[in-house]
C-alpha positions as CSV (number, residue, x, y, z in Angstrom):
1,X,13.0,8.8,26.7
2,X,10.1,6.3,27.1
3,X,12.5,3.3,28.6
4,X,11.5,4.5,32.0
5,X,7.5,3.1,31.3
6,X,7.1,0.3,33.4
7,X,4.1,-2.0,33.4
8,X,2.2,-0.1,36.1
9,X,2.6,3.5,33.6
10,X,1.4,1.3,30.7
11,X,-1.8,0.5,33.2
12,X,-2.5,3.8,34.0
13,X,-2.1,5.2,30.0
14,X,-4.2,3.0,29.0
15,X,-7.0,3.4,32.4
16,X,-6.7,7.4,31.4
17,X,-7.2,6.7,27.4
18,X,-10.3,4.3,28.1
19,X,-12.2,6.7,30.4
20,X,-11.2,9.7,28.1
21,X,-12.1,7.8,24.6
22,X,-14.6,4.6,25.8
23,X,-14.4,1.0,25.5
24,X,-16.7,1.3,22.1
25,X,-14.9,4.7,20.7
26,X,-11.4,2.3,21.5
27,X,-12.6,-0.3,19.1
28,X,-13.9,1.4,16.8
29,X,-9.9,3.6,16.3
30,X,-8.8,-0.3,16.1
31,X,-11.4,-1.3,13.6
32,X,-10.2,1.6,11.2
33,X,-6.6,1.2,11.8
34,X,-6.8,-2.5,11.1
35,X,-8.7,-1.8,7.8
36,X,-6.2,1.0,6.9
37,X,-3.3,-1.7,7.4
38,X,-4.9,-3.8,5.3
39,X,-5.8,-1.6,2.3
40,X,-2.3,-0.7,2.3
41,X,-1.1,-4.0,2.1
42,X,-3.8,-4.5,-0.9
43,X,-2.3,-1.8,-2.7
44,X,1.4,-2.3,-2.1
45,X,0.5,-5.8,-3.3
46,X,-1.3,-4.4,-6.3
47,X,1.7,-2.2,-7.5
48,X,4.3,-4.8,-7.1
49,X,2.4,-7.3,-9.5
50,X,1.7,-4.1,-12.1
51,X,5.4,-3.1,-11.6
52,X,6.4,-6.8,-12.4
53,X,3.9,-6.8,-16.0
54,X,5.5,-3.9,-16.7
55,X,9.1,-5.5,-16.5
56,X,7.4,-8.9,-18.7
57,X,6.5,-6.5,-21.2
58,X,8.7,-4.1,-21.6
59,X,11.5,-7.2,-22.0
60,X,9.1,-8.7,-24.8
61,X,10.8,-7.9,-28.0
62,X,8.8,-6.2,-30.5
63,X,8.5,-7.1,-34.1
64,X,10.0,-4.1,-36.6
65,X,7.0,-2.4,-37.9
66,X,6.0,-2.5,-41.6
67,X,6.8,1.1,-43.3
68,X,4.8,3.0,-46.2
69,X,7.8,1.8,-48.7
70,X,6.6,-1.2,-49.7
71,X,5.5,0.3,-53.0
72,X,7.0,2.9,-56.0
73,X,7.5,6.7,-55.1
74,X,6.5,9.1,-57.2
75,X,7.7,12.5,-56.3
């Protein structure tokens, strides 16, 4: 579908999305699509190092916990 765009198609895309949008509007799409790129990054980051504690701890064994029958029962 789009391997018929040529260099000179690309030219005239991007002449009719500059006078439609603005050389300022332009930068400012890029300025929030670079921040969103790197946000997600951040938090892709952020859950792989919380998946990985989770996997440290979950492999730490536990110690048996001390029960109420230490002592007599009286019944």
């Amino acid at each position: 579908m789009f391997n018929s765009l040529g260099a000179p198609e690309l030219l005239i895309i991007l002449a009719i999305v500059v006078v439609l949008f603005g050389a300022t509007r332009i930068g400012d799409i890029g300025k929030g699509i670079g921040r969103g790129i790197k946000e997600f990054r951040r938090e892709i980051k952020d859950g792989q190092e919380e998946d990985t504690t989770k996997v440290e701890s979950s492999t730490t064994p536990v110690p048996p916990s001390v029960s109420d029958e230490t002592g007599p029962q009286t019944h």
